[in-house]
VMD Tcl script that draws the C-alpha trace (Angstrom):
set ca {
  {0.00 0.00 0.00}
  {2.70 2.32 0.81}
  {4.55 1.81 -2.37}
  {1.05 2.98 -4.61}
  {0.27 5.44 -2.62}
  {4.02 6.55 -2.78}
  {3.85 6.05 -7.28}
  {0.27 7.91 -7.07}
  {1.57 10.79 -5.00}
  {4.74 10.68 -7.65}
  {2.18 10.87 -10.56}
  {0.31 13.91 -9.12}
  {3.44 15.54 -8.77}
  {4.37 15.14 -12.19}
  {1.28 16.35 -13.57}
  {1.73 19.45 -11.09}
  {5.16 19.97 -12.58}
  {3.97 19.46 -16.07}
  {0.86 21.90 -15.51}
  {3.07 24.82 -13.96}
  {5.22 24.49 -16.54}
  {8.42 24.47 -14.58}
  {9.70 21.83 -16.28}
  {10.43 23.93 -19.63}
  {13.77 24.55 -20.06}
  {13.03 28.70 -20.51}
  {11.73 28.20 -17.04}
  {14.73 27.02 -15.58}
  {17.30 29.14 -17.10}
  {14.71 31.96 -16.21}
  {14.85 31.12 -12.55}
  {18.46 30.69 -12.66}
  {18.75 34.35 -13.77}
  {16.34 35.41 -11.61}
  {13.89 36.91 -13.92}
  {11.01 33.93 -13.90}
  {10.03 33.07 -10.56}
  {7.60 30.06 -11.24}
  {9.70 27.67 -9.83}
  {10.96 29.30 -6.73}
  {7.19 29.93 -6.27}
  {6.46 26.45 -7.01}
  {8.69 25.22 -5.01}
  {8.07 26.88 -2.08}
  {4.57 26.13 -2.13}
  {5.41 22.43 -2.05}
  {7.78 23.34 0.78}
  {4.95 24.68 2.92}
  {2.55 22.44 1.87}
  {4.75 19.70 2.99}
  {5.17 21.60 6.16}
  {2.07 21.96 7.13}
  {0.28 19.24 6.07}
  {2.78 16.49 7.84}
  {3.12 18.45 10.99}
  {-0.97 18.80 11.14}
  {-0.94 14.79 10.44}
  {1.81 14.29 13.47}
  {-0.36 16.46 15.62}
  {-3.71 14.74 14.97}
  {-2.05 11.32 15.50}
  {-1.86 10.29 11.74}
  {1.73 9.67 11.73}
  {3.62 8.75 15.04}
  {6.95 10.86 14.19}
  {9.18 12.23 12.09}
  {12.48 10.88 11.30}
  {15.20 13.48 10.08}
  {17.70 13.10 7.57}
  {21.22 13.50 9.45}
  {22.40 17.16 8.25}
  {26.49 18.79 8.26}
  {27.12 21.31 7.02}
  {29.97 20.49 4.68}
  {28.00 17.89 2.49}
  {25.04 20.97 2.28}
  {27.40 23.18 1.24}
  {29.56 20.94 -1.05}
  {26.09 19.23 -2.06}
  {24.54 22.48 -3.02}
  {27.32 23.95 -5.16}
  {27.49 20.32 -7.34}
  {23.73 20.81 -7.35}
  {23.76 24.30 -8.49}
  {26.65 23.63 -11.50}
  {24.88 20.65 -12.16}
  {21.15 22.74 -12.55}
  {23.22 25.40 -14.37}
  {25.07 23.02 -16.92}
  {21.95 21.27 -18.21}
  {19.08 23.75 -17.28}
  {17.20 21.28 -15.51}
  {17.32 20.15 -11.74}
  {16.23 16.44 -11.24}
  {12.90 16.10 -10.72}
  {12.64 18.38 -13.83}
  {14.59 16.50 -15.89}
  {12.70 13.36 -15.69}
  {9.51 15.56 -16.11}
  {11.21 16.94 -19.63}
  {12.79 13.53 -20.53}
  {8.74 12.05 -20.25}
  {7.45 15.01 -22.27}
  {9.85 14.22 -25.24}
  {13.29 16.34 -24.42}
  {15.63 14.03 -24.58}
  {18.64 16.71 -24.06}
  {17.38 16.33 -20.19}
  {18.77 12.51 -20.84}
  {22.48 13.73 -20.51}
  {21.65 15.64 -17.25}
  {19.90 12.17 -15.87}
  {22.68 10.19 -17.12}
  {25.07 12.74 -15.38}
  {22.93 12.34 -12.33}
  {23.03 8.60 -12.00}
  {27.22 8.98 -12.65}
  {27.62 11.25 -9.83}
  {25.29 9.18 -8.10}
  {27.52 6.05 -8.24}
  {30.96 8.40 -7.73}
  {29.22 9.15 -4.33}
  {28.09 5.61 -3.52}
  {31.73 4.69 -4.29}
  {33.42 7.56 -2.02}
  {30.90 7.29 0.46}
  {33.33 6.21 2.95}
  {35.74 8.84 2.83}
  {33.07 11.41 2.52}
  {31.82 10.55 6.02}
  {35.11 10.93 7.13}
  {36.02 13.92 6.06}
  {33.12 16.37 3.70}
  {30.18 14.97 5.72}
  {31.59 15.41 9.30}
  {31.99 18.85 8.71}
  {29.27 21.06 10.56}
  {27.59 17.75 11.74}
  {24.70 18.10 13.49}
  {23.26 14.62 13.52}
  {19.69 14.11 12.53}
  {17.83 17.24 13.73}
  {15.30 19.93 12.86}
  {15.32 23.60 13.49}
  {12.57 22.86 16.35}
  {13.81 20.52 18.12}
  {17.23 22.05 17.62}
  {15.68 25.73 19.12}
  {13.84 23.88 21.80}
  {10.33 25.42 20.52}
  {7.05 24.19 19.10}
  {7.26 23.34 15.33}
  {4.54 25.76 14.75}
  {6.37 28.54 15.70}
  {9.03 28.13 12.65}
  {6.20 27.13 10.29}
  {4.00 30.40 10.79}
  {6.90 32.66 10.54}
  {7.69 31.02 7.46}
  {4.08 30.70 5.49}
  {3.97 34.42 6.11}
  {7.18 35.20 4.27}
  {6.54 33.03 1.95}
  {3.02 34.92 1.17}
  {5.14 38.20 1.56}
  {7.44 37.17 -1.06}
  {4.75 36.10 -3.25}
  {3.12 39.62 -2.98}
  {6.44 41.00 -3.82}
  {6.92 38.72 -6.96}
  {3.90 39.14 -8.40}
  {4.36 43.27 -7.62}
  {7.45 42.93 -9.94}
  {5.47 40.62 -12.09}
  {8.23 37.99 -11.50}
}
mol new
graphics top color blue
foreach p $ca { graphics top sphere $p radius 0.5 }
foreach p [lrange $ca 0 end-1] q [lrange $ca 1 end] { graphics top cylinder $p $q radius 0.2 }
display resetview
């Protein structure tokens, strides 16, 4: 059961990225040069979505907890700037690129090939990575809550109303 609910959730989220459109290539160079905002919109409305709707499911009950991802700061840094050159490169991020590669672009095929290389470099330096890149900054498996000591609601309000503030601001500058 969990794996269909797990490929229908995937599906809706493909036809969301298809919809929005932020799977076009124009899109993602746009947002890389910061003059198209539909993805940084889109993707922080998945962000808060996410947010809110698996932190009202722990509250009611639904789910018993939430287990973190372990988080340094090293592999987010060194992880982000491959991630960035990577995005900038090919013009598509990886979700995208599947989304393009399904719609007919097959130039998103070298990014996913790329993808699953680097993939397999870090499956095979994995070792030394933890040993050096990913104990950098390491802070275990935490979240900004639990971290601060405070509710969970009191990061995600704060953050829902920047994100609407931001929004406003975008669509002021018709971004």
């Amino acid at each position: 059961m969990k794996l269909l609910s797990g490929l229908i959730a995937g599906i809706l989220f493909g036809i969301l990225l298809q919809r929005s459109r932020v799977i076009r290539y124009d899109k993602q160079i746009g947002a890389l040069r910061l003059l198209d905002m539909t993805i940084v919109k889109f993707m922080f409305t998945t962000i808060l979505v996410g947010m809110i709707g698996v932190h009202i499911f722990l509250d009611l009950g639904i789910i018993e907890k939430i287990t973190y991802r372990e988080f340094s700061w090293g592999g987010a840094v060194i992880g982000g700037l491959l991630f960035g050159i990577g995005w900038a490169l090919i013009g598509y991020c990886p979700g995208t690129a599947w989304g393009a590669l399904a719609e007919g672009r097959y130039d998103a095929g070298v990014g996913i090939i790329g993808m699953i290389v680097g993939a397999l470099i870090v499956a095979e330096l994995y070792p030394f990575l933890q040993k050096t890149v990913l104990s950098w900054g390491y802070l275990g498996s935490v979240s900004l809550p639990a971290l601060w000591g405070i509710n969970h609601w009191f990061i995600i309000i704060p953050f829902a109303i920047i994100v609407v503030i931001l929004f406003i601001g975008l669509e002021k500058k018709q971004l």
